[in-house]
C-alpha positions as CSV (number, residue, x, y, z in Angstrom):
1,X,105.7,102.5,101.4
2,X,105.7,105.9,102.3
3,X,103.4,107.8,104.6
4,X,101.1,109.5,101.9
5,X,101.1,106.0,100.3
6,X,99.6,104.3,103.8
7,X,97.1,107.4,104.2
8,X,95.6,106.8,100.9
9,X,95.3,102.9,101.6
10,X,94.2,103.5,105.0
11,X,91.6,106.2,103.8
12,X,90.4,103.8,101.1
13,X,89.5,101.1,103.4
14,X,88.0,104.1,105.3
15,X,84.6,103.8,104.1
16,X,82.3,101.0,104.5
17,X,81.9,100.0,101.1
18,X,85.2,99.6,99.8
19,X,85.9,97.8,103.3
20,X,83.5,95.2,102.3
21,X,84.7,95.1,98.6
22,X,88.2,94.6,100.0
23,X,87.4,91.7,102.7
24,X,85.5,90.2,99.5
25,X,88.5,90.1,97.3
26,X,90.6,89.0,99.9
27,X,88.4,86.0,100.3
28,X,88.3,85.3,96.8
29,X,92.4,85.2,96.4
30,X,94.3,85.0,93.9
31,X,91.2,83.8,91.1
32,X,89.7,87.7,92.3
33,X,86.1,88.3,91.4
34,X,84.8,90.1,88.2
35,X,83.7,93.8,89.0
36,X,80.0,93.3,87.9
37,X,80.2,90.3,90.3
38,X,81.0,92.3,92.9
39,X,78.2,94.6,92.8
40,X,76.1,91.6,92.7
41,X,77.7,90.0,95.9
42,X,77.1,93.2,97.6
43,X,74.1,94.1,95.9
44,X,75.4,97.8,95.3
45,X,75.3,99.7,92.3
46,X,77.6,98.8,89.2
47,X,79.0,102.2,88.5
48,X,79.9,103.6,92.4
49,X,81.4,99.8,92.9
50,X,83.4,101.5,89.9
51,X,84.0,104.0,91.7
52,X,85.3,102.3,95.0
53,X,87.0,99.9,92.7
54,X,89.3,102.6,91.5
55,X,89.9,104.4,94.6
56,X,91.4,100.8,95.9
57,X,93.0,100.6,93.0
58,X,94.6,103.8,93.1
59,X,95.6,103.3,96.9
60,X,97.6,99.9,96.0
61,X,95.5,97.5,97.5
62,X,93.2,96.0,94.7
63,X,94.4,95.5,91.0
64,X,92.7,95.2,87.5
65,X,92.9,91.9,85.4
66,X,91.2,92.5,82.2
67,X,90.0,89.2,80.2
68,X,88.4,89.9,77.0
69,X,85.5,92.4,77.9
70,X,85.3,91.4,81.6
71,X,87.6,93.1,84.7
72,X,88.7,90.9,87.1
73,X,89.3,92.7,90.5
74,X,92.1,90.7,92.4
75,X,93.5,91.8,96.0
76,X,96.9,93.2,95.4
77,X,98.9,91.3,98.4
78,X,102.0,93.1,98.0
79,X,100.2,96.4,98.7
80,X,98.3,95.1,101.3
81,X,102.1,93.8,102.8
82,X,103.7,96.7,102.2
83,X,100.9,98.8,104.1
84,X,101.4,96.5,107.0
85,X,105.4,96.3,107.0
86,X,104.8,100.6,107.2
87,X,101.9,100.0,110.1
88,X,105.0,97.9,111.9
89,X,108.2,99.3,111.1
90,X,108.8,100.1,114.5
91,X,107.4,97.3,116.1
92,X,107.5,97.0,120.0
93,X,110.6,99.4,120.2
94,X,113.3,97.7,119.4
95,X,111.5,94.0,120.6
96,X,110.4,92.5,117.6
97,X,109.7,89.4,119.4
98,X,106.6,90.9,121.0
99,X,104.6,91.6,117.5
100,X,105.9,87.8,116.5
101,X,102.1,86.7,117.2
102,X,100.7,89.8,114.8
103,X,102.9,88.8,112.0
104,X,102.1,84.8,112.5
105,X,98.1,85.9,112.1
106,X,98.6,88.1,109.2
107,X,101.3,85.7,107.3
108,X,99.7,83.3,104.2
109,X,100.6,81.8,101.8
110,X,99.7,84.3,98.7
């Protein structure tokens, strides 16, 4: 990941609601949630969850599983990785020991 690519997943996750929209999905794993659901959940309006929905999109961190008519929203782990990896590249300075207990809490299975 570059460093426009982490300011526009960083910005995304910048603003409240698409915060909450990404904890959600991340909760959900890999099943995601359908996007009408998610407006639902968070009892916000269909068309800015859309809207938030695309700017995640956009920034790498949320992807678009269409089935039939419905959009499933899924957390995209590999963008979320790849913003962290970027976040840690140099680590401690050259003790990469030290961030050993930052990785553990961040590593899962998905």
């Amino acid at each position: 990941m570059d460093k426009t690519a982490a300011l526009a997943a960083l910005a995304a996750l910048g603003q409240d609601t698409r915060l909450e929209v990404f904890r959600l999905l991340v909760r959900a794993g890999p099943q995601g949630v359908p996007a009408g659901e998610i407006a639902t959940r968070l009892g916000t309006v269909q068309n800015t969850t859309s809207a938030h929905l695309k700017i995640l999109d956009h920034a790498g961190l949320v992807r678009a599983e269409r089935e039939g008519r419905t959009i499933r929203y899924v957390a995209d782990m590999t963008g979320v990785r790849d913003l962290l990896a970027f976040l840690m590249e140099d680590c401690c300075n050259g003790a990469p020991e030290l961030c050993q207990p930052v990785i553990e809490a961040v590593t899962c299975g998905c």
